[in-house]
C-alpha positions in Angstrom: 103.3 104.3 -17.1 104.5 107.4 -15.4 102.8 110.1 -13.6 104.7 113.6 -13.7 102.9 116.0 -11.2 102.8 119.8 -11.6 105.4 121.3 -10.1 104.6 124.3 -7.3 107.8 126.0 -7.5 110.9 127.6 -9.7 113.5 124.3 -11.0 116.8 125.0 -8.9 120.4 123.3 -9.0 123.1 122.0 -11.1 123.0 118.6 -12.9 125.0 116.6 -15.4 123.4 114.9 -18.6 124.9 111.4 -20.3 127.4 111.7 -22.8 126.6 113.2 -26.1 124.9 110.2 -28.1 126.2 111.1 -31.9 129.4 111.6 -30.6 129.6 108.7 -28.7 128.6 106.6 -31.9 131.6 108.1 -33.8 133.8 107.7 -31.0 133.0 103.4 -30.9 133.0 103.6 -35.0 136.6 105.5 -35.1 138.8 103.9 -32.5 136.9 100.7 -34.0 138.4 101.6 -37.3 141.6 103.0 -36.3 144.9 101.3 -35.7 145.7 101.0 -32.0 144.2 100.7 -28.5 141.8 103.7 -27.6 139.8 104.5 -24.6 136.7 106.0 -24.5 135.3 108.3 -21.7 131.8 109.1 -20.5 129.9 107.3 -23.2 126.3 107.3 -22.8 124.8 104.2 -21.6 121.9 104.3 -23.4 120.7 101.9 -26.0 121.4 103.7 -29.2 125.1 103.7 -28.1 124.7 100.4 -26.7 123.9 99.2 -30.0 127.0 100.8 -32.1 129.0 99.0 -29.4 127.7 95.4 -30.1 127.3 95.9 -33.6 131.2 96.0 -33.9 132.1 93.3 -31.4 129.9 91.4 -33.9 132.2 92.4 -36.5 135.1 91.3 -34.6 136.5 94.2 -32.6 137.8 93.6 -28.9 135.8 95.8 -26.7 136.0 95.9 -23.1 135.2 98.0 -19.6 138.0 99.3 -17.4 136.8 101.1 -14.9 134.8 104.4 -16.0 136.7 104.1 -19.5 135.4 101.5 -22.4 138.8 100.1 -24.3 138.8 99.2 -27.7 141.8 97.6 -29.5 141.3 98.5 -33.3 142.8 96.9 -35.8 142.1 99.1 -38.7 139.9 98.4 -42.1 141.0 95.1 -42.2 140.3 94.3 -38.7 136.7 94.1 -39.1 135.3 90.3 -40.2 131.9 89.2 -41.4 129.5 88.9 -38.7 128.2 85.3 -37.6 124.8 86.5 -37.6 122.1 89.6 -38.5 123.5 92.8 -36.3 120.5 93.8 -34.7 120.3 98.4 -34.5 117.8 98.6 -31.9 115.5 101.8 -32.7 119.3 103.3 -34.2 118.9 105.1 -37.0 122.4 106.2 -36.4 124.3 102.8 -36.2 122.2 102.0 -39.0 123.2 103.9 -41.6 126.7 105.3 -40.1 127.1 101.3 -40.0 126.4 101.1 -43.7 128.9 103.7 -44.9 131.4 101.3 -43.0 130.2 98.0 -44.8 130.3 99.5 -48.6 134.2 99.0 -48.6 134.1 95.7 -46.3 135.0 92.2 -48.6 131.8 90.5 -46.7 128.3 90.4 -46.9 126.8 92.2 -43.5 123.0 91.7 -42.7 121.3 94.8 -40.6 117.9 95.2 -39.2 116.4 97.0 -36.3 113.2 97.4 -34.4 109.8 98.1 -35.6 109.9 102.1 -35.6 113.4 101.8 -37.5 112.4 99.2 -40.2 109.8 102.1 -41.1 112.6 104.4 -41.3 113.7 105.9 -45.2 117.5 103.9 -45.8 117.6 104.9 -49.7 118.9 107.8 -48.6 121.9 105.8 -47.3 121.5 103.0 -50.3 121.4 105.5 -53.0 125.1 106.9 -52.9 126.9 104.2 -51.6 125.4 102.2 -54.3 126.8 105.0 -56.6 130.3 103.7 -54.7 130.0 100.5 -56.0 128.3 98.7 -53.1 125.6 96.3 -52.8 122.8 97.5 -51.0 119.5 94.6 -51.0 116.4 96.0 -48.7 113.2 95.0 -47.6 110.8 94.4 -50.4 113.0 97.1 -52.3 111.4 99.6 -50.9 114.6 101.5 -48.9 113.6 100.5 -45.8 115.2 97.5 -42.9 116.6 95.0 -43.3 118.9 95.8 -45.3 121.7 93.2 -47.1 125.1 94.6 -47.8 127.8 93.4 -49.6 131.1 95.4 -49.3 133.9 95.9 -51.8 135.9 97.7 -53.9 134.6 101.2 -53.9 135.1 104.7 -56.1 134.8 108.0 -54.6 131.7 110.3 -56.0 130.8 113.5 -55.7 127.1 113.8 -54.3 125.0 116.7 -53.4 122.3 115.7 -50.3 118.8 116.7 -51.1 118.2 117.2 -47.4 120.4 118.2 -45.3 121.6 114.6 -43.3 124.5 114.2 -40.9 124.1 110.5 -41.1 123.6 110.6 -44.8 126.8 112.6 -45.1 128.5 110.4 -42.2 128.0 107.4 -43.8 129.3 108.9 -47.4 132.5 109.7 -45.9 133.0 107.0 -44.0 132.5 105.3 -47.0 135.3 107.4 -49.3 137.5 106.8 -46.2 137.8 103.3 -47.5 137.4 104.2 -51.6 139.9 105.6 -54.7 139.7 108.6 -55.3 138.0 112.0 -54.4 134.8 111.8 -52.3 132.7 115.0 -51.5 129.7 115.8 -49.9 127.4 118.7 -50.3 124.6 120.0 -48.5 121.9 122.2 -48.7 122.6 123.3 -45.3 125.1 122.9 -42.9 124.3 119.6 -40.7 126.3 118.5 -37.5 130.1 118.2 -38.2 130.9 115.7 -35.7 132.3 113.0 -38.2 134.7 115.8 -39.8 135.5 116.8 -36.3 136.5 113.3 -35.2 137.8 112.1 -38.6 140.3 114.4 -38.5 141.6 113.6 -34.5 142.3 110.2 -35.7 143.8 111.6 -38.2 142.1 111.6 -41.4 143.0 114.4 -44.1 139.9 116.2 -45.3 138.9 120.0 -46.5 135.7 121.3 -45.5 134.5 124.3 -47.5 131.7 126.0 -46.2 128.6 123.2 -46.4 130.7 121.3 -48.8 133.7 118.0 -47.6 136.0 116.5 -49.1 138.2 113.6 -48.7 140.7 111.5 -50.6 141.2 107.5 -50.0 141.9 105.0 -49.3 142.8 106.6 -45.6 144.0 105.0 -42.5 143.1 105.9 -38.9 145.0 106.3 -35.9 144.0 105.2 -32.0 143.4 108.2 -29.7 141.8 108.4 -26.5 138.3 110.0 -26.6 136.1 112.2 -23.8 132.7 112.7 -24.7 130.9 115.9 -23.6 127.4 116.1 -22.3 124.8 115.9 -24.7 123.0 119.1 -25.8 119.8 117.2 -27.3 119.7 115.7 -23.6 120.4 119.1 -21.6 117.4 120.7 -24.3 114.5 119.2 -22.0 116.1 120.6 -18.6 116.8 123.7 -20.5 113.6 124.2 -22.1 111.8 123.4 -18.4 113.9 126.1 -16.5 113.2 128.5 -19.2 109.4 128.4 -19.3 109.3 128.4 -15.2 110.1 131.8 -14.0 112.3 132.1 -11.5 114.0 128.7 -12.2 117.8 128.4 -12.2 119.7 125.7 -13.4 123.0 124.7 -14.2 124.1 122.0 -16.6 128.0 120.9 -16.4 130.1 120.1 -19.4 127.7 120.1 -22.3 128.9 119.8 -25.5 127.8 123.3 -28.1 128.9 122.8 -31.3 127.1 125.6 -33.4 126.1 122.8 -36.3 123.3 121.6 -33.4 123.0 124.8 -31.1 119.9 126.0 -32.6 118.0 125.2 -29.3 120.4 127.7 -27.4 119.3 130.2 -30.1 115.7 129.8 -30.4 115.1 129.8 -26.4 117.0 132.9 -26.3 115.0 134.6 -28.9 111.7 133.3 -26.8 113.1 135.1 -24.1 114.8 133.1 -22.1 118.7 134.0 -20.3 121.4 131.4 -21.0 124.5 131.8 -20.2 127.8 129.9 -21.4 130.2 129.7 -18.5 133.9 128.1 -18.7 134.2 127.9 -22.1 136.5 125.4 -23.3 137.3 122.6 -26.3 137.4 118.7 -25.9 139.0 116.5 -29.0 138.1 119.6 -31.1 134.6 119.8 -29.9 133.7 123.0 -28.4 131.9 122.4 -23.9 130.5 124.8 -21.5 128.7 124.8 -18.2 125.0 126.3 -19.1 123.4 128.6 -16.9 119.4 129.1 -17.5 117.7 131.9 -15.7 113.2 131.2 -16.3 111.8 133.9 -17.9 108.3 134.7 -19.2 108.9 133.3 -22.9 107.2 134.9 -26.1 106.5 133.0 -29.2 108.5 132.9 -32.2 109.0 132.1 -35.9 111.7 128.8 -36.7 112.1 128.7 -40.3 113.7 126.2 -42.5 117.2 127.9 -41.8 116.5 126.1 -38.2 116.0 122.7 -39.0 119.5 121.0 -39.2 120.9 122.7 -36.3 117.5 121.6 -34.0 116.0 118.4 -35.7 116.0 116.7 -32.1 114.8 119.6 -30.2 112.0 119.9 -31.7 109.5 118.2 -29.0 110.6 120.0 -25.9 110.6 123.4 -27.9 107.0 122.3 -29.2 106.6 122.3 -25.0 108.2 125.7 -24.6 106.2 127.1 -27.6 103.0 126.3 -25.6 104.1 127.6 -22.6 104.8 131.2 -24.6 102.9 134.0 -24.5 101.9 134.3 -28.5 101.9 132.5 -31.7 104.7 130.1 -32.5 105.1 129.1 -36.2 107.8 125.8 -37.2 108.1 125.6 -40.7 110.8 123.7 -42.8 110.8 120.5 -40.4 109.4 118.0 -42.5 112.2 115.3 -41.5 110.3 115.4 -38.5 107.6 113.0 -39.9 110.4 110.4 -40.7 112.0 110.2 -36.9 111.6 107.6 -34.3 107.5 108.6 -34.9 106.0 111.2 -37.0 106.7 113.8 -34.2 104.6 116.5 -36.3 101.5 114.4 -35.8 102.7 113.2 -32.5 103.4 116.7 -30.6 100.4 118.1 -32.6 97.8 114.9 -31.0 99.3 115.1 -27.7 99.5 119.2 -27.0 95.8 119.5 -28.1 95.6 116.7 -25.3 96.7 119.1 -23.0 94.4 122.3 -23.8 96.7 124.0 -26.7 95.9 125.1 -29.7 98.2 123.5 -32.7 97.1 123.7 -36.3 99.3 120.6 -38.0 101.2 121.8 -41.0 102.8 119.5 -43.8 106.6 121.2 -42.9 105.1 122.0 -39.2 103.1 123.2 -36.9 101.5 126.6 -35.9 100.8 126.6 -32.0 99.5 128.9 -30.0 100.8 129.4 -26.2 99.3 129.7 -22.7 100.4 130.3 -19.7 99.1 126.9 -18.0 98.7 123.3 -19.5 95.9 121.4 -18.7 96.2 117.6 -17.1 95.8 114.5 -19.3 97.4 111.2 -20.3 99.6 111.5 -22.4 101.4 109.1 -25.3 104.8 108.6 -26.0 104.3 106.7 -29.2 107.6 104.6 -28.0 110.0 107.9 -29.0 112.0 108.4 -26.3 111.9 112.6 -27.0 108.5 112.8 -27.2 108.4 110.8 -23.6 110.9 113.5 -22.0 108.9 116.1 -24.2 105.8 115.4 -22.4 107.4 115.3 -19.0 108.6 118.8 -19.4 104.9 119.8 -20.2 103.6 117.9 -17.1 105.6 120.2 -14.9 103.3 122.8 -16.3 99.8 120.7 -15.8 97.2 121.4 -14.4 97.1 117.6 -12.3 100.0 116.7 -14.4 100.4 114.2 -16.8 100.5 110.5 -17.3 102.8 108.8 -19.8 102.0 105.5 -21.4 105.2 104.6 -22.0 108.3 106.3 -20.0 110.7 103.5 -20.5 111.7 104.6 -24.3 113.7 107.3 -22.6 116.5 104.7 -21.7 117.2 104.4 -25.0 119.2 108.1 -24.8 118.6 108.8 -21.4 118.9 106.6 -18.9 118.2 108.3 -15.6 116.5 110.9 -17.2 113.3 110.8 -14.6 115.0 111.0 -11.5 117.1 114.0 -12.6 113.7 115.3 -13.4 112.7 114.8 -9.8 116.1 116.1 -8.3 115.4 119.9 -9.6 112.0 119.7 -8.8 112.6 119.0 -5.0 115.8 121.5 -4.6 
């Protein structure tokens, strides 16, 4: 349980957020795969990374701390060895099915589950194309869903067109042809997140990306390289979306990372209203990172169509928080992956906003919500998802009494910390 209080006064200061989580799951996957030693800097210590991490010392990788970098000593493909017992993905939906993608073309059988909110999760999506590969895939019941049983082999590039856009879907594809003969490629229907081409190709992987379409011929093998993760955006969204909808707020968040595949939170806020600035532009391993400055505006409701889905999917929650705060109508449409998250965060966002005195009409696609000024004080649930958790913290700054969250502790699993930083820009 957690009480957020309202707060009296502008957000002021600077702050850094962990390590960008999808990145950091590539970076253990690829210097895991790759020949050589690698070290990895700033990766986020919360549990979804946490779990990538253990899932391949399972398999046999040397993993280790030194100091503020985590080593790893791949040994390519090859290196990798049947696991002793079931690899357990936490609430991961990431090292779930990027995992898979790197088990199709494994000579073992590999056994993968996860906690209760990810055996719900949809894995035909994953089990579906890499079966077209010529792996294995046995799930629960048959129905797509954790645990899942996979037994690697020989596998033969496909080419497959996504009927939703998917990073993970098109991660795990690749990672997949990476080991297969042949041509592999990937299309979507719109551009998702690009940080598995990005990193692919640092350790050295040759692959052509044409517009929302990539390509790749294997088998291909990796090289080490040292990594440095940037800040994450999806983590920086809930400070960001707090000091817009304050006027008078300004914040500062240090070495973010803003790809333009997942900016769509930068975009939408500014077309609400809100001032954010890039500052010291610069790229990292390929990946482009700024310092953010956010200036609190009064913020005016807006239309986020389907075009916005990919590029936001995580956002979703705290900009359901900024939509209320608006002055106006704003419509989300085009977000039905929404339902198939961590928790139905349609339902969930819609349930808990009405909670707080707003107005949200729940849509199949999502949501129509109507802002004002001030929130009113309730207790709030979290429904265990750590983005609805900070979501609803963001909101209680706004309350009228605050708010009280059943469960705050889900936000360790990508933001460790998160509360405290909460407090910090409160109290400057």
């Amino acid at each position: 349980m957690k009480r957020i209080e309202e707060t009296k006064r502008p957000l002021r200061g600077e702050l850094t957020v962990p390590g960008d989580k999808s990145i950091g799951h590539r970076a253990v996957i690829f210097t895991s795969i790759a020949r050589g030693r690698s070290r990895i800097w700033n990766l986020s210590g919360g549990e979804d990374n946490l779990r990538t991490v253990q899932a391949f010392k399972d398999l046999g990788v040397k993993i280790w701390r030194d100091g503020e970098a985590l080593c790893v000593e791949g040994r390519g493909w090859d290196g990798l060895s049947a696991p002793a017992k079931v690899i357990d993905c936490g609430n991961s939906g990431t090292t779930m099915r990027l995992l898979s993608g790197v088990l199709a073309g494994r000579p073992f059988v590999a056994r993968l589950d996860g906690d209760a909110s990810l055996r719900l999760r949809p894995m035909q999506r994953v089990i579906e194309p890499l079966g077209r590969m010529g792996a294995q895939i046995l799930s629960r019941n048959g129905k797509g869903l954790a645990p899942l049983e996979i037994r690697g082999g020989s596998l033969q590039g496909i080419h497959y067109t996504l009927p939703i856009a998917s990073a993970q879907v098109k991660s795990a594809i690749l990672l997949a042809g990476l080991q297969a003969g042949g041509v592999t490629s990937v299309e979507e229907p719109q551009q998702s997140r690009d940080h598995t081409e990005i990193m692919a190709q640092a350790f050295g992987a040759r692959l052509k990306v044409d517009g929302r379409s990539v390509a790749l011929e294997g088998p291909q093998c990796l090289v080490a390289r040292d990594v440095r993760v940037p800040g994450d955006l999806s983590s920086a969204a809930f400070f960001m979306a707090a000091a817009a909808a304050i006027p008078g707020s300004e914040l500062v968040i240090r070495e973010v990372g803003c790809n333009p595949t997942r900016s769509g939170i930068i975009d939408i806020l500014r077309r609400m209203g809100a001032a954010i600035e890039l500052i010291h532009s610069r790229d990292e391993a390929r990946e482009p990172v700024a310092d953010l400055r956010i200036s609190g505006r009064e913020l005016s409701g807006v239309d986020i169509g389907p075009e916005m889905a990919a590029r936001t999917i995580d956002e979703y929650p705290v900009l359901c928080v900024a939509a209320a705060l608006a002055q106006g109508v704003t419509t989300i449409s085009g977000a039905k992956e929404l339902r198939y998250k961590e928790s139905d965060r349609i339902a969930a966002m819609t349930s808990e906003l009405r909670k707080l005195g707003v107005r949200v009409e729940e849509r199949e696609d999502g949501m129509k919500i109507e802002g004002r000024s001030r929130l009113q004080g309730a207790g709030v649930r979290s429904y265990g998802d750590h983005r609805i958790a900070m979501a609803l913290a963001v909101a209680g700054l706004c309350a009228e009494g605050g708010v009280e969250i059943d469960d705050s502790a889900c936000a360790d699993i990508s933001f460790p910390g998160f509360f405290d930083l909460l407090e910090g820009i409160r109290a400057s």
